[in-house]
DSSP file (Angstrom, degrees, kcal/mol; ACC not computed):
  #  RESIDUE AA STRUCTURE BP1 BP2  ACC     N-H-->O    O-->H-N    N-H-->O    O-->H-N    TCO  KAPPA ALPHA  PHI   PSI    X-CA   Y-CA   Z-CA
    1    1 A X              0   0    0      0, 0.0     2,-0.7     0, 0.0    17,-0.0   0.000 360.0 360.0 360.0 103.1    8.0   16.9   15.7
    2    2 A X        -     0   0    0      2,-0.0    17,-0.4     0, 0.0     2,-0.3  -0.651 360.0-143.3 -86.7 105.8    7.9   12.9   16.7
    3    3 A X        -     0   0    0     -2,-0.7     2,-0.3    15,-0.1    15,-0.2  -0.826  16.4-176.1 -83.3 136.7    8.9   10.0   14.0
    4    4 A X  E     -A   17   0A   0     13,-1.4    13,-1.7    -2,-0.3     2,-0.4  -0.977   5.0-173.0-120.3 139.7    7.4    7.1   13.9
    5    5 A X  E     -A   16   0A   0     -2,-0.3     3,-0.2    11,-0.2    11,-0.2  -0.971   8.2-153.3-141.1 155.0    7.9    4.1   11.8
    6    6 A X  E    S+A   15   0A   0      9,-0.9     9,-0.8    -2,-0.4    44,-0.1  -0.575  72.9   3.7-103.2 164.6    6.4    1.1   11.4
    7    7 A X  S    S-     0   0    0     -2,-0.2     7,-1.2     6,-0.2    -1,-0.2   0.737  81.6-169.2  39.5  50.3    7.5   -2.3   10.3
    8    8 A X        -     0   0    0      5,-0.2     2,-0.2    -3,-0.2     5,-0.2  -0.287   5.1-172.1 -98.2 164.3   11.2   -1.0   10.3
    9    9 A X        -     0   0    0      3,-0.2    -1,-0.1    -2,-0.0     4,-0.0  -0.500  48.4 -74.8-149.7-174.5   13.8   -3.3    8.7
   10   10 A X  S    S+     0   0    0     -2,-0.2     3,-0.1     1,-0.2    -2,-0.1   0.845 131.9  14.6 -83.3 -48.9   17.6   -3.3    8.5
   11   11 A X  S    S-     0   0    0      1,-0.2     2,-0.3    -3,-0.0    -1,-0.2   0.842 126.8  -4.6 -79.9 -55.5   17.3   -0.4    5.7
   12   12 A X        -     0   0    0     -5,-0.1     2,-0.6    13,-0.0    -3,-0.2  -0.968  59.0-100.9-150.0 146.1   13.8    1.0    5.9
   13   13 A X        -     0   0    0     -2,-0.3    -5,-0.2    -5,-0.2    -7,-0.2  -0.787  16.4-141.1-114.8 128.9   10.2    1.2    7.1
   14   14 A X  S    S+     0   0    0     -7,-1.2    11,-3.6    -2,-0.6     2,-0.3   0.629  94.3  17.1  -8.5 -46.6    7.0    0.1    5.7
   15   15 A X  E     -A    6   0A   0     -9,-0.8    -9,-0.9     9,-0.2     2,-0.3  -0.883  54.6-169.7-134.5 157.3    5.7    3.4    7.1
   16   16 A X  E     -A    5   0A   0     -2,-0.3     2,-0.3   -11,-0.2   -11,-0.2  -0.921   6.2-171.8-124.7 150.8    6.5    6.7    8.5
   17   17 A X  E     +A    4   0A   0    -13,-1.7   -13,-1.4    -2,-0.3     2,-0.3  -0.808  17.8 155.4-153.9 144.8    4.2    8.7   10.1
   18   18 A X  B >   -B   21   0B   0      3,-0.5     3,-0.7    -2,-0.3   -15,-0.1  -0.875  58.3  -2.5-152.4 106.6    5.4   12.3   10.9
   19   19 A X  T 3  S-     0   0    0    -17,-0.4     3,-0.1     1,-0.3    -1,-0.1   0.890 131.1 -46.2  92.3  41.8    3.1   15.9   11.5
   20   20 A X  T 3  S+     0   0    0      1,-0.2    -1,-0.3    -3,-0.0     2,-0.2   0.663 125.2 103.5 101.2 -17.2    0.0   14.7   10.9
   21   21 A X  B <   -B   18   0B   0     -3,-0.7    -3,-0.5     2,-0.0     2,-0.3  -0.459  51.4-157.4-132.6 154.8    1.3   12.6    7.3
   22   22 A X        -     0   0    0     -5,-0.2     2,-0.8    -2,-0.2    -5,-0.2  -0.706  14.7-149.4-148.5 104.1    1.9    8.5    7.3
   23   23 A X        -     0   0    0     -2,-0.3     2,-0.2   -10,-0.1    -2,-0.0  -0.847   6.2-162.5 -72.1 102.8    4.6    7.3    4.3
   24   24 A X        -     0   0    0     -2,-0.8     2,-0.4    -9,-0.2    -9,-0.2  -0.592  10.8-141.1 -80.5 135.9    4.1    4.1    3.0
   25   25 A X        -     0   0    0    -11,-3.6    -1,-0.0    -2,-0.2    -9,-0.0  -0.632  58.9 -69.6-102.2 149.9    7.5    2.5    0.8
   26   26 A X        -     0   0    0     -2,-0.4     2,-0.4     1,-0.1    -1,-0.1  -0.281  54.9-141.8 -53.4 123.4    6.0    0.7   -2.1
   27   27 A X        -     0   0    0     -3,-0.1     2,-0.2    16,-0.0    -1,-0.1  -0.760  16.1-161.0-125.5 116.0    4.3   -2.2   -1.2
   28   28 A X        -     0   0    0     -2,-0.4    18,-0.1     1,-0.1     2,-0.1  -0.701  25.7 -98.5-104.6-178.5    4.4   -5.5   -3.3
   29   29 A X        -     0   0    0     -2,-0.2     3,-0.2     1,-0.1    -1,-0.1  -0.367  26.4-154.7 -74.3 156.2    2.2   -8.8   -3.7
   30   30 A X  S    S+     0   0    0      1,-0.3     2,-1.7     9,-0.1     3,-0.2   0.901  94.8  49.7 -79.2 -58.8    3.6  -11.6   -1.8
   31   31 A X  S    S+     0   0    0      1,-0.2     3,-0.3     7,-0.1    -1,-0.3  -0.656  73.5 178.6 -78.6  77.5    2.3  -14.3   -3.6
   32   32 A X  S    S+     0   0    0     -2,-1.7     2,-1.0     1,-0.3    -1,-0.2   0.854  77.6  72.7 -75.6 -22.2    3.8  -12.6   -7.7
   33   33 A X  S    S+     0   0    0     -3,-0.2     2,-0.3     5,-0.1    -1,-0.3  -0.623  83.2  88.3 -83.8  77.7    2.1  -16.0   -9.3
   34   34 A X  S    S-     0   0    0     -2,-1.0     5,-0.1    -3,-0.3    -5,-0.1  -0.877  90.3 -97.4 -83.7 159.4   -1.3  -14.6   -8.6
   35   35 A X     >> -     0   0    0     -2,-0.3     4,-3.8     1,-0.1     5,-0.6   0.078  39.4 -95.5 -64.6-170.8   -3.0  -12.5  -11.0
   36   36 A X  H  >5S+     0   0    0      1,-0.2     4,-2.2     3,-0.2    -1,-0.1   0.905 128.0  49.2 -83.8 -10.9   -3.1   -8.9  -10.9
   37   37 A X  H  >5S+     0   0    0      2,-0.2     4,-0.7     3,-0.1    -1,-0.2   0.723 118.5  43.5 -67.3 -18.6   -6.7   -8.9   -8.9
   38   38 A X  H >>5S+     0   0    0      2,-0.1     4,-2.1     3,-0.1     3,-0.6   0.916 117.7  44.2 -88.3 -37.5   -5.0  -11.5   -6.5
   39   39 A X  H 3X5S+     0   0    0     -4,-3.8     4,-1.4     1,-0.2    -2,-0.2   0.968 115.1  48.3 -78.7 -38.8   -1.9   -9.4   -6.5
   40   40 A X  H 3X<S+     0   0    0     -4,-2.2     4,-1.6    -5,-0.6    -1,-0.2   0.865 105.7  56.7 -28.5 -40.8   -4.0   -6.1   -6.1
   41   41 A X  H <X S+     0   0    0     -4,-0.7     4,-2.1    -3,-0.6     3,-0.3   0.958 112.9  49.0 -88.6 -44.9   -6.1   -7.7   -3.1
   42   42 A X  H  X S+     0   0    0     -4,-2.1     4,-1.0     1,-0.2     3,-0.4   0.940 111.0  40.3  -5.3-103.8   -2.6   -8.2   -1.4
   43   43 A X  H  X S+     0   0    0     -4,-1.4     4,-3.7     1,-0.2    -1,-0.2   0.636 115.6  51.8 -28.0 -50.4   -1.1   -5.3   -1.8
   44   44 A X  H  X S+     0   0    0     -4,-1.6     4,-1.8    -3,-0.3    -1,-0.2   0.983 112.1  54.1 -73.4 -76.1   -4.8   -3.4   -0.8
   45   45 A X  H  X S+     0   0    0     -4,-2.1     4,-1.4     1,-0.4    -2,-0.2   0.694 109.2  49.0 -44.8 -71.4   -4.5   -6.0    2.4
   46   46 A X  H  X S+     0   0    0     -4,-1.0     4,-1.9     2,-0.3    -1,-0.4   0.883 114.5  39.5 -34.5 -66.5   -0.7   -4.6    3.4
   47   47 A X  H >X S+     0   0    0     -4,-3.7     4,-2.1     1,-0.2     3,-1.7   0.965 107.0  64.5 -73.6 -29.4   -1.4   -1.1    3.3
   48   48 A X  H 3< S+     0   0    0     -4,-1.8    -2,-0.3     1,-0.3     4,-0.3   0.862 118.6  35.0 -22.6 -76.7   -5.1   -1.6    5.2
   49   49 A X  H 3X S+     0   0    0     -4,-1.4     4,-1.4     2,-0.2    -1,-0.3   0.610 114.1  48.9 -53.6 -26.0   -2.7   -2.8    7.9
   50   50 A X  H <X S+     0   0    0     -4,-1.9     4,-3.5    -3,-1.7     3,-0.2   0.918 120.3  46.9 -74.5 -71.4    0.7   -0.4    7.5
   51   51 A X  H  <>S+     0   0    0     -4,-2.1     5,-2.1     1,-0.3    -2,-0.2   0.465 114.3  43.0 -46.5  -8.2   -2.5    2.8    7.5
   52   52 A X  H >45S+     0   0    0     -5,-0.4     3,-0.8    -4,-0.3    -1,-0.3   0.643 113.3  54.7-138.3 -43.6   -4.4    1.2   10.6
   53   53 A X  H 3<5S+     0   0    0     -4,-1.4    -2,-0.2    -3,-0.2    -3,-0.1   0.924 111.7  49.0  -4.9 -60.0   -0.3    0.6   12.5
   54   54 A X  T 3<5S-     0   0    0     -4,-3.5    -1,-0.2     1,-0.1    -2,-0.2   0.427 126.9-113.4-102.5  -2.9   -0.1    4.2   11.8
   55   55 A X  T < 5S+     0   0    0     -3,-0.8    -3,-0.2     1,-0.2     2,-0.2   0.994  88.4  93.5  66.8  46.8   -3.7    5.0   13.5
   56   56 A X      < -     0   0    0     -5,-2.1     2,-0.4    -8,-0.2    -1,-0.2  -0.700  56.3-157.7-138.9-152.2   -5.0    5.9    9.9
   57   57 A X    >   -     0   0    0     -2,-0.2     3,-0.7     1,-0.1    -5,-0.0  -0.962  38.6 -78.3 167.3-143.4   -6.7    4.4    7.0
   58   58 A X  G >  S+     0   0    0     -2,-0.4     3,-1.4     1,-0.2    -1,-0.1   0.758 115.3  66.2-106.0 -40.1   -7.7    4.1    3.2
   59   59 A X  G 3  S+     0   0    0      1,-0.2    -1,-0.2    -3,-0.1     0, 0.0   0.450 101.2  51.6 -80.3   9.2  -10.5    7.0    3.5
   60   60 A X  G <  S+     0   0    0     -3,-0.7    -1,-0.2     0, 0.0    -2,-0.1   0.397  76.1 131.5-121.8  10.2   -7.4    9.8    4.3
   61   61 A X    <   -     0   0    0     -3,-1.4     3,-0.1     1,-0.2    -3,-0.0  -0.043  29.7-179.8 -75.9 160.5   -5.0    8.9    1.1
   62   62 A X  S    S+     0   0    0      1,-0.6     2,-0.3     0, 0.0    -1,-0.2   0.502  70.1   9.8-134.3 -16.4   -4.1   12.1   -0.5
   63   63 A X        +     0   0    0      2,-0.0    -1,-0.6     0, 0.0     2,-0.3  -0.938  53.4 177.3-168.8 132.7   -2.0   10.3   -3.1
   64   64 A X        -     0   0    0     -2,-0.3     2,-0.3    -3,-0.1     0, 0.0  -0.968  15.0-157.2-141.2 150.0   -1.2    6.4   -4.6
   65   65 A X        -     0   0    0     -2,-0.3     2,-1.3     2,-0.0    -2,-0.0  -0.878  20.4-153.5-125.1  95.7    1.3    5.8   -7.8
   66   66 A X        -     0   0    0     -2,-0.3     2,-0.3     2,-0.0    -2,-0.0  -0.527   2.8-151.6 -79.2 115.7    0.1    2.4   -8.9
   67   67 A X        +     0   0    0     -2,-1.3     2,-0.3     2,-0.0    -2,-0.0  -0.741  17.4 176.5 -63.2 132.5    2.9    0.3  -10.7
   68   68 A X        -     0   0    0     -2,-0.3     3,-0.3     9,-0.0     6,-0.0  -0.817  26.6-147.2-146.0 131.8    1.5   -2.3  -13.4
   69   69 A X  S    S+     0   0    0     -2,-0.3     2,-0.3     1,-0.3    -2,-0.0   0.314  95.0  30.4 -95.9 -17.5    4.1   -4.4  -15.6
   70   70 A X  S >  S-     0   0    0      1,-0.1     3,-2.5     0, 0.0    -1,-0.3  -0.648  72.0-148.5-163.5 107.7    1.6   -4.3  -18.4
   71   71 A X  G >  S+     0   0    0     -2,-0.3     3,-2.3    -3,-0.3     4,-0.2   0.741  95.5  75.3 -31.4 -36.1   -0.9   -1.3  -19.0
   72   72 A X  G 3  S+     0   0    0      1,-0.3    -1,-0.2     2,-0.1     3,-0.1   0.534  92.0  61.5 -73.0   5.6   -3.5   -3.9  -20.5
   73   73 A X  G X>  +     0   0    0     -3,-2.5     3,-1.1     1,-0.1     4,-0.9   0.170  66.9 104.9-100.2  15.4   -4.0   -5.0  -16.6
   74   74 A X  H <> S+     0   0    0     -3,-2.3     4,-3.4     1,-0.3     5,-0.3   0.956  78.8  45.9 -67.7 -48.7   -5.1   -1.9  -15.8
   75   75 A X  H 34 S+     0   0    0     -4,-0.2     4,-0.4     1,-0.2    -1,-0.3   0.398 110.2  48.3 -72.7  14.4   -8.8   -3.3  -15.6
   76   76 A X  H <4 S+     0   0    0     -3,-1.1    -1,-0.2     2,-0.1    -2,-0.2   0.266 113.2  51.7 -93.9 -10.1   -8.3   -6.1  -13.7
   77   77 A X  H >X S+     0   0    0     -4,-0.9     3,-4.5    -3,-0.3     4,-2.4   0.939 114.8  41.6 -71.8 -54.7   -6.2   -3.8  -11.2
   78   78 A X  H 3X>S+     0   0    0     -4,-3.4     4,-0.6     1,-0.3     5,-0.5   0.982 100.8  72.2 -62.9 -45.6   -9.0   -1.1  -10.8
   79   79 A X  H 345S+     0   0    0     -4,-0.4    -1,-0.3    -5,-0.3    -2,-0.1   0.626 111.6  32.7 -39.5  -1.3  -11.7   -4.1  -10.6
   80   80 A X  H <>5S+     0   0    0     -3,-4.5     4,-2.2     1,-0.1     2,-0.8   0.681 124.4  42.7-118.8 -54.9  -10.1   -4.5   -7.2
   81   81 A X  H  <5S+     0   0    0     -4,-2.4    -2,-0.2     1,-0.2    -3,-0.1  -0.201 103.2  70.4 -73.4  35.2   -9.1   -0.7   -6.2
   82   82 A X  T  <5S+     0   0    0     -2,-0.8    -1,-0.2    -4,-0.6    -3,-0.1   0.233 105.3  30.9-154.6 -80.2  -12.3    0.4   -7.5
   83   83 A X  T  4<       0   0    0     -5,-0.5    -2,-0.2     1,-0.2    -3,-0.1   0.975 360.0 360.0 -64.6 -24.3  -14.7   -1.2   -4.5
   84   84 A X     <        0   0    0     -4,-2.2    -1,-0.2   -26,-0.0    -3,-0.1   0.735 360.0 360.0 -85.5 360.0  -12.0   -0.9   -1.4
C-alpha cells in the first residue's frame, strides 16, 4: 500500500492519497479580508489543485465539513459551492 503526499510541510501535507482515497487537511482562504464568496472561490481554487496533484477531482468527494465563523454566511458560501 503506497503513500503519497502532496504539498508536504515541516508538519503535514495538504494531501494524502493512499488505496484508492486522497486526504485533504483543512484548507483556508488566503486573502481572510475577502468576503465569504471571495474566501469560498479560494478555498474551491486550492483543493481543485490539491485533488488534480492527487490525479483526482471535485466530481469523486465522498465527504466535505465546511467551517463558517457565522452561520448567517451560509448563503453567500453555497452561492459559490453550489455551481463548482
Amino acid at each position: 500500500m503506497e503513500i503519497k503526499r502532496f504539498q508536504t510541510g515541516p508538519r503535514m501535507s495538504q494531501a494524502v492519497a493512499c488505496n484508492g482515497f486522497v486526504f485533504l487537511a483543512g484548507q483556508v482562504a488566503d486573502d481572510t479580508k475577502a468576503d465569504v464568496a471571495g474566501q469560498t472561490r479560494q478555498i474551491l481554487a486550492k483543493i481543485d489543485r490539491l485533488l488534480a496533484d492527487a490525479g483526482s477531482d471535485k466530481t469523486r468527494i465522498l465527504s466535505a465539513t465546511i467551517w463558517l465563523a457565522d452561520a448567517a454566511t451560509f448563503n453567500e458560501m453555497n452561492a459559490v459551492w453550489d455551481p463548482w
